[in-house]
PyMOL Python script that loads the backbone (N, CA, C, O; Angstrom):
from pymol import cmd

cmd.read_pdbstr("""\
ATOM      1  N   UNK A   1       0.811  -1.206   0.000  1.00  0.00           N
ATOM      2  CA  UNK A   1       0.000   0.000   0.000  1.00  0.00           C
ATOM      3  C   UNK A   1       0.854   1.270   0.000  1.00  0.00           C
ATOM      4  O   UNK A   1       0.356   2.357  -0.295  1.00  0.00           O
ATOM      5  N   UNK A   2       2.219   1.121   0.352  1.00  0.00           N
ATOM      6  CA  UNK A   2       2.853   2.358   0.705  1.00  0.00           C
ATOM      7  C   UNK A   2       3.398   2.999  -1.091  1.00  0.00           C
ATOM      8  O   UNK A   2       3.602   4.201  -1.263  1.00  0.00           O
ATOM      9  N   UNK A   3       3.527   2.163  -2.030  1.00  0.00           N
ATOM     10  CA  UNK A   3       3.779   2.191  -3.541  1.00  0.00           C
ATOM     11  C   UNK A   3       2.748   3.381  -4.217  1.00  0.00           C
ATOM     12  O   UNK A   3       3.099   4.189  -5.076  1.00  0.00           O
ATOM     13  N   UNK A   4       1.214   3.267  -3.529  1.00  0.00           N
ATOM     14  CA  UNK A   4       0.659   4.025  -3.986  1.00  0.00           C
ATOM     15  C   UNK A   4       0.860   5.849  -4.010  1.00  0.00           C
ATOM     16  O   UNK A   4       0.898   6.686  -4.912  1.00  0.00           O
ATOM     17  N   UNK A   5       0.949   5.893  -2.615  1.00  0.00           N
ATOM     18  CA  UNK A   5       0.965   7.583  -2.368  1.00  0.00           C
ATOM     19  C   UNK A   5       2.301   8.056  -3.310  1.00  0.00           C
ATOM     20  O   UNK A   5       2.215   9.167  -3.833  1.00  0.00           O
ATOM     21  N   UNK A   6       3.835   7.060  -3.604  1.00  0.00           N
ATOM     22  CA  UNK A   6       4.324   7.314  -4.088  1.00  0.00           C
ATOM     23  C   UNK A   6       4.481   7.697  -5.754  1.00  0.00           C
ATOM     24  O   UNK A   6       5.155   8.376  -6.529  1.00  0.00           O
ATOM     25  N   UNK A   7       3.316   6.714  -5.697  1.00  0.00           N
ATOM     26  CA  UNK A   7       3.170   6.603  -7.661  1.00  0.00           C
ATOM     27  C   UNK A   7       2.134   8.187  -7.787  1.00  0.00           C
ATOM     28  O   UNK A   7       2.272   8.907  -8.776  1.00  0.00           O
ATOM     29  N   UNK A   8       1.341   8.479  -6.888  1.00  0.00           N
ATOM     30  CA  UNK A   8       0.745   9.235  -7.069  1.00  0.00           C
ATOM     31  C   UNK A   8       1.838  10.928  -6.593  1.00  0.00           C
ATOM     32  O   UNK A   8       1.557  12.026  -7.074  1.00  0.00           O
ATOM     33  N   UNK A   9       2.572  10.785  -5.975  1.00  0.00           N
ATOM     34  CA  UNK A   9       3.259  12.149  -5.807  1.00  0.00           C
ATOM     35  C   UNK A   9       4.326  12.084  -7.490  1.00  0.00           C
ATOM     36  O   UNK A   9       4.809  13.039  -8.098  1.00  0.00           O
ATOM     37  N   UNK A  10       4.385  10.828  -7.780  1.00  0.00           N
ATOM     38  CA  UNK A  10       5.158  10.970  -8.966  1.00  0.00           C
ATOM     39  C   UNK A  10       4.865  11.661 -10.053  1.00  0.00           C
ATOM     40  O   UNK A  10       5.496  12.384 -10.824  1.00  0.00           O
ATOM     41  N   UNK A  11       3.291  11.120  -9.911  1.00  0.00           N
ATOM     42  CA  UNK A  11       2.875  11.466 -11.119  1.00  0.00           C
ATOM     43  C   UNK A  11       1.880  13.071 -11.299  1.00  0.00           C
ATOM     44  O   UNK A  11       1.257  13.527 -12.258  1.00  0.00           O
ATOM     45  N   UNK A  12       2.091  13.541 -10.019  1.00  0.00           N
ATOM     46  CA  UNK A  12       2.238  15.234  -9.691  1.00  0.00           C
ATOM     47  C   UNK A  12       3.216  15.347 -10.065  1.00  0.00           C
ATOM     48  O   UNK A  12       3.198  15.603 -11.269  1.00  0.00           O
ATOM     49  N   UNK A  13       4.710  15.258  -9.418  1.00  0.00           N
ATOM     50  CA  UNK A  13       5.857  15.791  -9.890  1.00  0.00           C
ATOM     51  C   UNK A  13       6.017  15.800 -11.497  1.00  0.00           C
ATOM     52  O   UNK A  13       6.316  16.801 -12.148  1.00  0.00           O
ATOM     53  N   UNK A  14       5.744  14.392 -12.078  1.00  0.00           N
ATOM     54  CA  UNK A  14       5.635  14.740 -13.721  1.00  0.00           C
ATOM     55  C   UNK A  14       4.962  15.804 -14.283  1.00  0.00           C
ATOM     56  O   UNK A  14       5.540  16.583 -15.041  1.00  0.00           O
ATOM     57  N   UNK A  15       3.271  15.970 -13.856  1.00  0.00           N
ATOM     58  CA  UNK A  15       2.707  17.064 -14.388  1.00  0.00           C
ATOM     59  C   UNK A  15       2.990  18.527 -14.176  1.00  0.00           C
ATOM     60  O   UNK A  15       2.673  19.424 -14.957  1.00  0.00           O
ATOM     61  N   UNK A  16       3.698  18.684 -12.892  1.00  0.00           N
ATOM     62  CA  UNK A  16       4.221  19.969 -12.688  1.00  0.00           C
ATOM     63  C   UNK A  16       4.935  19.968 -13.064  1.00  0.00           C
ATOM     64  O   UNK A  16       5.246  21.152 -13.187  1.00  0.00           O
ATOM     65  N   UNK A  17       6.071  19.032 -13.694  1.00  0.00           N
ATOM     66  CA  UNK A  17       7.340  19.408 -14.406  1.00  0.00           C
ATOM     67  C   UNK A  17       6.889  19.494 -15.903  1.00  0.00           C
ATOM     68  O   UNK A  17       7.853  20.024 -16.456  1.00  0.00           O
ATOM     69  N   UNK A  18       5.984  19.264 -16.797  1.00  0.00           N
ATOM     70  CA  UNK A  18       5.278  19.051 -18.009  1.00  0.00           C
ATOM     71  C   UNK A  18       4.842  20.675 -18.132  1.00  0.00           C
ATOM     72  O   UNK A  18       5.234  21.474 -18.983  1.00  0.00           O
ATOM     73  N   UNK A  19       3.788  20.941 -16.872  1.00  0.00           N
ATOM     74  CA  UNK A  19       3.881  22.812 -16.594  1.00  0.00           C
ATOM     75  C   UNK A  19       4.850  23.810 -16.744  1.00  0.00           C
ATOM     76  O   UNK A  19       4.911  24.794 -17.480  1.00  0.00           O
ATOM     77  N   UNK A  20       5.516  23.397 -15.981  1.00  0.00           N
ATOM     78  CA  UNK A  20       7.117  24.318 -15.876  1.00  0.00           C
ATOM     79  C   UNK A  20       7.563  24.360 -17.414  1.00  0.00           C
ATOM     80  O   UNK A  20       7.886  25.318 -18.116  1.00  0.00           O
ATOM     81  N   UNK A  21       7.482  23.147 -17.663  1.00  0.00           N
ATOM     82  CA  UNK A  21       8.184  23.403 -19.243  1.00  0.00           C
ATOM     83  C   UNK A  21       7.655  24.233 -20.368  1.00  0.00           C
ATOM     84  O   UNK A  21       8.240  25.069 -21.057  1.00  0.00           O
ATOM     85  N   UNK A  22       6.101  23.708 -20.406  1.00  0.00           N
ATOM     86  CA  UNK A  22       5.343  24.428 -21.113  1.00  0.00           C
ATOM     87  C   UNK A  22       5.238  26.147 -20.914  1.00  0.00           C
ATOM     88  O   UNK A  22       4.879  26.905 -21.814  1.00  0.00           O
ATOM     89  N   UNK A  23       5.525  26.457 -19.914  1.00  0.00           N
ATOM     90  CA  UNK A  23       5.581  27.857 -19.401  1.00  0.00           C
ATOM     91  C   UNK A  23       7.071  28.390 -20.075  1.00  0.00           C
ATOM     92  O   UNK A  23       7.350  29.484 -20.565  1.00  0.00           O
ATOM     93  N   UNK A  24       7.988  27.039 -19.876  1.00  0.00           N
ATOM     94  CA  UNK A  24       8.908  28.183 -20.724  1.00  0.00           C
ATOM     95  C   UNK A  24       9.597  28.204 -21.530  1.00  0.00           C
ATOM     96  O   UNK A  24      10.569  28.887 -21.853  1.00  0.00           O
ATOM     97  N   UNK A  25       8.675  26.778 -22.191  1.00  0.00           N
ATOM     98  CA  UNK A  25       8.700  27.142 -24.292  1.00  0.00           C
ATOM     99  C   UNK A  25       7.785  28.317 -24.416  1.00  0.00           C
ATOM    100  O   UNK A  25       8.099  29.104 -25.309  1.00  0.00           O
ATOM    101  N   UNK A  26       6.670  28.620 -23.680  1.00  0.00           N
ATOM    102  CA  UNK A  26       5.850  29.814 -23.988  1.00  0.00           C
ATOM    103  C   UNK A  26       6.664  31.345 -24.075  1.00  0.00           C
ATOM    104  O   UNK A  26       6.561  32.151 -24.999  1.00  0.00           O
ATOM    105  N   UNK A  27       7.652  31.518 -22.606  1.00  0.00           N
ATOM    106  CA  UNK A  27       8.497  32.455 -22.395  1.00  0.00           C
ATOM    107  C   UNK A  27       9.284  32.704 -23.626  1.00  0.00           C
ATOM    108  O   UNK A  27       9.206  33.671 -24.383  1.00  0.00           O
ATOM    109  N   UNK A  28      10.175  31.508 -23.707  1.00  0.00           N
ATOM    110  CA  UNK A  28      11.256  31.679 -25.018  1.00  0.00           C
ATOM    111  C   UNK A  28      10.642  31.771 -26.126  1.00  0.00           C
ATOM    112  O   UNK A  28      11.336  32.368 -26.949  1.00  0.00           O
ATOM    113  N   UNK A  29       9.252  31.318 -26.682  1.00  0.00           N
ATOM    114  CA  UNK A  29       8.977  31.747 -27.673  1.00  0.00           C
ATOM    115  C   UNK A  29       8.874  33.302 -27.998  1.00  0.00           C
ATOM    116  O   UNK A  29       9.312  33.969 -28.936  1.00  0.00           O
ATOM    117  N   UNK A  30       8.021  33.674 -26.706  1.00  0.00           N
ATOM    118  CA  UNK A  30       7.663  35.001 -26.878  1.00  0.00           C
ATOM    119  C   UNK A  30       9.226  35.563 -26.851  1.00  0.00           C
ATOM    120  O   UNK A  30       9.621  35.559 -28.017  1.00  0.00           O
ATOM    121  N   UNK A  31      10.082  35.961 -26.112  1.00  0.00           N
ATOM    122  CA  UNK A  31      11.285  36.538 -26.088  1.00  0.00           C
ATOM    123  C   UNK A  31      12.387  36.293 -27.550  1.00  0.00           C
ATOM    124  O   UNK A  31      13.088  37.173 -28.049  1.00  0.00           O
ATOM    125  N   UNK A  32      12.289  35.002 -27.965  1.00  0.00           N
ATOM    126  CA  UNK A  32      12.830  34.802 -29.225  1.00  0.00           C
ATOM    127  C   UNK A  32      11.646  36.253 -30.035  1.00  0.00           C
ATOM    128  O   UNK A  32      12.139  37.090 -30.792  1.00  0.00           O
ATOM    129  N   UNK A  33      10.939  36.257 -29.864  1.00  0.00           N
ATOM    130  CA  UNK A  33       9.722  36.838 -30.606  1.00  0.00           C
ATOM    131  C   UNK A  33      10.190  38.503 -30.503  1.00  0.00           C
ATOM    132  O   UNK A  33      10.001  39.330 -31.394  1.00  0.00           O
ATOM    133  N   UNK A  34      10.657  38.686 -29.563  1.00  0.00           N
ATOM    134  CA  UNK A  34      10.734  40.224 -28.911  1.00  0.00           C
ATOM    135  C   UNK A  34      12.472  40.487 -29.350  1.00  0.00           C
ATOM    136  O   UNK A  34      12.818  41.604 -29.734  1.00  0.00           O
ATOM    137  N   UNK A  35      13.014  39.871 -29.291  1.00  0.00           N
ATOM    138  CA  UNK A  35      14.502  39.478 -29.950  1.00  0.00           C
ATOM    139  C   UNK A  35      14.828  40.156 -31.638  1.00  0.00           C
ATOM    140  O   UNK A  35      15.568  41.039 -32.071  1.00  0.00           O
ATOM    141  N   UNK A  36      13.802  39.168 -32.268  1.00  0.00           N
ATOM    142  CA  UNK A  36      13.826  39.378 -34.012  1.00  0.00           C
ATOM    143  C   UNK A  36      13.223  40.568 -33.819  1.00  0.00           C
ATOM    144  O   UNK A  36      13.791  41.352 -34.579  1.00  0.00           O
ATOM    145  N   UNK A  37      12.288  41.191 -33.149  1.00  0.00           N
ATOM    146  CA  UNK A  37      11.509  42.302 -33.402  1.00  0.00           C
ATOM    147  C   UNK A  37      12.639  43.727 -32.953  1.00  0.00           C
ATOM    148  O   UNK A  37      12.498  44.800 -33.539  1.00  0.00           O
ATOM    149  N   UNK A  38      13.504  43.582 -32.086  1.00  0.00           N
ATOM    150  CA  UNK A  38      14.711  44.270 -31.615  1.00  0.00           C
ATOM    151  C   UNK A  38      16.135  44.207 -32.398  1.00  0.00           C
ATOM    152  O   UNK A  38      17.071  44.992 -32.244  1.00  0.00           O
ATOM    153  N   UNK A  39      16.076  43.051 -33.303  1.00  0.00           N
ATOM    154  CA  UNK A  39      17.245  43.254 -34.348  1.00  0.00           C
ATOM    155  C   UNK A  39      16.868  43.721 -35.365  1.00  0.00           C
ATOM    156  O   UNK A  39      17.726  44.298 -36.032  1.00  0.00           O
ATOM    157  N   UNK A  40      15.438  43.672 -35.909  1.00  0.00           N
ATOM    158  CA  UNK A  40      14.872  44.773 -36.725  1.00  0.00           C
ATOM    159  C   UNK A  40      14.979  46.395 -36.763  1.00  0.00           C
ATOM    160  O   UNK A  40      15.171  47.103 -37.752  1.00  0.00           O
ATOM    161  N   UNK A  41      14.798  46.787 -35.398  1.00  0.00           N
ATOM    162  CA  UNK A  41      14.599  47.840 -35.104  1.00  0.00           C
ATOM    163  C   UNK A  41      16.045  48.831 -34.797  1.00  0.00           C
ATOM    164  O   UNK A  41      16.249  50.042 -34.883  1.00  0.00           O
ATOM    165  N   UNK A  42      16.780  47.828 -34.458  1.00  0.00           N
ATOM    166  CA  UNK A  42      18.496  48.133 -34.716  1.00  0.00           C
ATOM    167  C   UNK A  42      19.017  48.280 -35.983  1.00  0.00           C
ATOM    168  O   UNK A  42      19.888  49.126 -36.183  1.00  0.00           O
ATOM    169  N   UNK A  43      18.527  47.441 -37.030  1.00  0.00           N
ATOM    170  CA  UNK A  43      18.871  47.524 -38.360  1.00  0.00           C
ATOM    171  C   UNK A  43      18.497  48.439 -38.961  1.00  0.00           C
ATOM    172  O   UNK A  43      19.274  48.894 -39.801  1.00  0.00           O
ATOM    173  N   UNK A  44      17.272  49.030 -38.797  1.00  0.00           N
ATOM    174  CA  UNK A  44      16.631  50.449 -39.287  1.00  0.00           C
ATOM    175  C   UNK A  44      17.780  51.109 -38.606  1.00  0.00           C
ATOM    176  O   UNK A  44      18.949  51.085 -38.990  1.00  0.00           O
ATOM    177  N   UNK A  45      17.147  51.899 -37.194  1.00  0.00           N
ATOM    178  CA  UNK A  45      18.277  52.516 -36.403  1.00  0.00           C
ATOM    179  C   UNK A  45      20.028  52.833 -37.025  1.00  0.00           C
ATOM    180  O   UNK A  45      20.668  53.884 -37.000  1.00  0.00           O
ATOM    181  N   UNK A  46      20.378  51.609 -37.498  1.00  0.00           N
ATOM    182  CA  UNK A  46      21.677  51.457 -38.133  1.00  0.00           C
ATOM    183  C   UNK A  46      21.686  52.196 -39.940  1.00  0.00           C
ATOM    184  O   UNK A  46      22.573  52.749 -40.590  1.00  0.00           O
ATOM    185  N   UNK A  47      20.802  51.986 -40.126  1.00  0.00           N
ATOM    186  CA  UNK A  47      20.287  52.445 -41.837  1.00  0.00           C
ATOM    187  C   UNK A  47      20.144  53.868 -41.658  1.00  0.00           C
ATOM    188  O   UNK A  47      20.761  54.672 -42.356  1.00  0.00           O
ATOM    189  N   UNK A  48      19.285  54.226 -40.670  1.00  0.00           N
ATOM    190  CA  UNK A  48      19.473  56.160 -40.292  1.00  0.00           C
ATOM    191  C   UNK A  48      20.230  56.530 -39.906  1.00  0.00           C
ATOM    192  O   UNK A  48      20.282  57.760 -39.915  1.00  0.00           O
ATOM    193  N   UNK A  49      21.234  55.864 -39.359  1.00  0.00           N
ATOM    194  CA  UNK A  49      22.478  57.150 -38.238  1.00  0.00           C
ATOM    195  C   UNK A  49      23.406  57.082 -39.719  1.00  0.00           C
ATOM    196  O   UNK A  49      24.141  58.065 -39.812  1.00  0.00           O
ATOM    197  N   UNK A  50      23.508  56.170 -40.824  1.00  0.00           N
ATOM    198  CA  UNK A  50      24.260  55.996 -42.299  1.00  0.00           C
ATOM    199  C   UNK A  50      23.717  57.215 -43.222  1.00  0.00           C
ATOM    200  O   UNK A  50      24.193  58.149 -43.867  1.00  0.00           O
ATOM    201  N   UNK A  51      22.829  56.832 -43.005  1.00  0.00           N
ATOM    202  CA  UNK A  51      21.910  57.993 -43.748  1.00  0.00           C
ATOM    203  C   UNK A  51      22.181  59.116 -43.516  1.00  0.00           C
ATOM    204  O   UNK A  51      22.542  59.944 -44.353  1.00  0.00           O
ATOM    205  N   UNK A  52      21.987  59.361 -41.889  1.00  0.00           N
ATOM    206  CA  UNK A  52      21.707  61.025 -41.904  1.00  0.00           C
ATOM    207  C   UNK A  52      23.623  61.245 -41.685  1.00  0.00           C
ATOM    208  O   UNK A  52      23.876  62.367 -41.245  1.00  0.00           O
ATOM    209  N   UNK A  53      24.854  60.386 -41.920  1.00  0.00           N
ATOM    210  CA  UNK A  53      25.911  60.511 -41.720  1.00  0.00           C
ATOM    211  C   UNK A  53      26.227  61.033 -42.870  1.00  0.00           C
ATOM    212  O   UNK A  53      26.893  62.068 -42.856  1.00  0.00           O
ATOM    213  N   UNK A  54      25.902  60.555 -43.903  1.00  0.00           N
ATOM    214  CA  UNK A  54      26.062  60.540 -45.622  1.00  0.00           C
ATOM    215  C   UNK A  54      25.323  62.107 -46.019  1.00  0.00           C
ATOM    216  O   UNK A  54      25.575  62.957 -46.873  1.00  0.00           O
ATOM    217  N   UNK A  55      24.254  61.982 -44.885  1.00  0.00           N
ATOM    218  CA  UNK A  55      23.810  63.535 -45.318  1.00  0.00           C
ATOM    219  C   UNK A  55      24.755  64.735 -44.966  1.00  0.00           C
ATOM    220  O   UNK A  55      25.160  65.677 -45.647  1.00  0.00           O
ATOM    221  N   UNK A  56      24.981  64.339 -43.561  1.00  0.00           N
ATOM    222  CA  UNK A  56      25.283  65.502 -42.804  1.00  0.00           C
ATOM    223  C   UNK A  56      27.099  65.428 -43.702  1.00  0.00           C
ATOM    224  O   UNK A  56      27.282  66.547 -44.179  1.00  0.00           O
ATOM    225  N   UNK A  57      27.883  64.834 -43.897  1.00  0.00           N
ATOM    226  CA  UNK A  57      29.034  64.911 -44.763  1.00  0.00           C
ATOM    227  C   UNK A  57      29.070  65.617 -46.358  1.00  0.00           C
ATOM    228  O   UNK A  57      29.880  66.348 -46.927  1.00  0.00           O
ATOM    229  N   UNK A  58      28.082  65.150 -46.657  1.00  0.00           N
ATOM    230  CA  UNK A  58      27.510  65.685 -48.126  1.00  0.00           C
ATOM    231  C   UNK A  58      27.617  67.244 -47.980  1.00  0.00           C
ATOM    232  O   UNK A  58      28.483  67.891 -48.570  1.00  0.00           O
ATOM    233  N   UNK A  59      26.328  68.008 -46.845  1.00  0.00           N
ATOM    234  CA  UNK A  59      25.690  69.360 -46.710  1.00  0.00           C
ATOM    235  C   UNK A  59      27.757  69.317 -45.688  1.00  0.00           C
ATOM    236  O   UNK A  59      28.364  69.532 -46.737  1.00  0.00           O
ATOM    237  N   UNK A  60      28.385  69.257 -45.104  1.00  0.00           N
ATOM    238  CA  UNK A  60      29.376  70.063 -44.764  1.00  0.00           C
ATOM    239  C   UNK A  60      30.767  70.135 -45.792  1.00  0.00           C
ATOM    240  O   UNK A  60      31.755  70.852 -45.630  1.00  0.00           O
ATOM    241  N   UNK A  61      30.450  68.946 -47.130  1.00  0.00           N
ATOM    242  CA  UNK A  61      31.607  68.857 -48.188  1.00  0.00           C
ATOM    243  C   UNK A  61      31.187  70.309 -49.061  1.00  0.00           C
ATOM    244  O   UNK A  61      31.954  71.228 -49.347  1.00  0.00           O
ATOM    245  N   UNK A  62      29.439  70.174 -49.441  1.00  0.00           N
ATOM    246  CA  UNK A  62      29.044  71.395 -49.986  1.00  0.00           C
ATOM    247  C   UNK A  62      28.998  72.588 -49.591  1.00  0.00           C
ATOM    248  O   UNK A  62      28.807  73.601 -50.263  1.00  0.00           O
ATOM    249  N   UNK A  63      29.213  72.459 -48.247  1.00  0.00           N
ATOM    250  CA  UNK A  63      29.881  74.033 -47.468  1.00  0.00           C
ATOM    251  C   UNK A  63      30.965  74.296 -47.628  1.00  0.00           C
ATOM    252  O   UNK A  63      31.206  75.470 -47.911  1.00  0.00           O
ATOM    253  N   UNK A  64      32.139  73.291 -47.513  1.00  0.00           N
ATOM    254  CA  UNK A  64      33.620  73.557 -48.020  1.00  0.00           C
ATOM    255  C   UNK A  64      33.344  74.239 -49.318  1.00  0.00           C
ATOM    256  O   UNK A  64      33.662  75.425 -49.406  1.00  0.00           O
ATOM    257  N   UNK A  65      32.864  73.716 -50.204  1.00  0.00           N
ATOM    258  CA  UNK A  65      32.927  74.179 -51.772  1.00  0.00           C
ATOM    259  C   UNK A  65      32.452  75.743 -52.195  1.00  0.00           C
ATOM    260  O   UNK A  65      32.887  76.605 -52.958  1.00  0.00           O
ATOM    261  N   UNK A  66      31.574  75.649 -51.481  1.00  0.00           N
ATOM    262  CA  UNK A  66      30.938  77.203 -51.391  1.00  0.00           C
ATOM    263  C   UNK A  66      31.529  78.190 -51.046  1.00  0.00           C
ATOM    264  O   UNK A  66      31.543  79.331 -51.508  1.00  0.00           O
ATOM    265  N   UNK A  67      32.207  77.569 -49.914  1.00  0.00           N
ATOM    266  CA  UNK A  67      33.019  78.941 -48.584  1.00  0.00           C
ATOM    267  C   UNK A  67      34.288  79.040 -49.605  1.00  0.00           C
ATOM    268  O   UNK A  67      34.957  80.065 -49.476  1.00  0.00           O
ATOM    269  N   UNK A  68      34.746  78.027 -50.694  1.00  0.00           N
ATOM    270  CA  UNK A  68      36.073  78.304 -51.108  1.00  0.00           C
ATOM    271  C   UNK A  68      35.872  79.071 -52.560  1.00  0.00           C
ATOM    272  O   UNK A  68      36.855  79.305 -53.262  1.00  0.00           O
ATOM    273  N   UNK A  69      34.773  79.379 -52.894  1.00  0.00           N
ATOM    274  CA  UNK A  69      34.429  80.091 -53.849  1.00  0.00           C
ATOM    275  C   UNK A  69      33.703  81.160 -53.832  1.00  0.00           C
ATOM    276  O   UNK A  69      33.453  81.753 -54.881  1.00  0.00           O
TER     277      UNK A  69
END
""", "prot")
cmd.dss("prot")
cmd.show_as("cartoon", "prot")
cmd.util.cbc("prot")
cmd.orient("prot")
């Protein structure tokens, strides 16, 4: 009789460990999720500071040219 209470705390410990897990394939999905959405937003970010670098070099090369004429 004593086999039982044990088979039965076991088979809690399985389902709460089946929980736990499921909770944090849920986590890592979402965070993988929040991840790609943050290397996106860096890659833009990275595309404008080029941009407005290329600008701002351009408008101070065309000030050299001006001021020397």
């Amino acid at each position: 009789m004593q086999y039982l209470p044990i088979a039965l705390q076991k088979e809690r410990d399985l389902e709460l460990a089946a929980r736990i897990g499921q909770s944090l394939l849920k986590q890592n999905q979402e965070l993988t999720a929040r991840n790609e959405m943050l290397d996106e937003q860096l890659e833009i970010a990275k595309e404008e500071v080029k941009t407005n670098f290329m600008i701002h070099t351009c408008a101070v090369g065309l000030e050299d040219m001006i001021c020397a004429y």
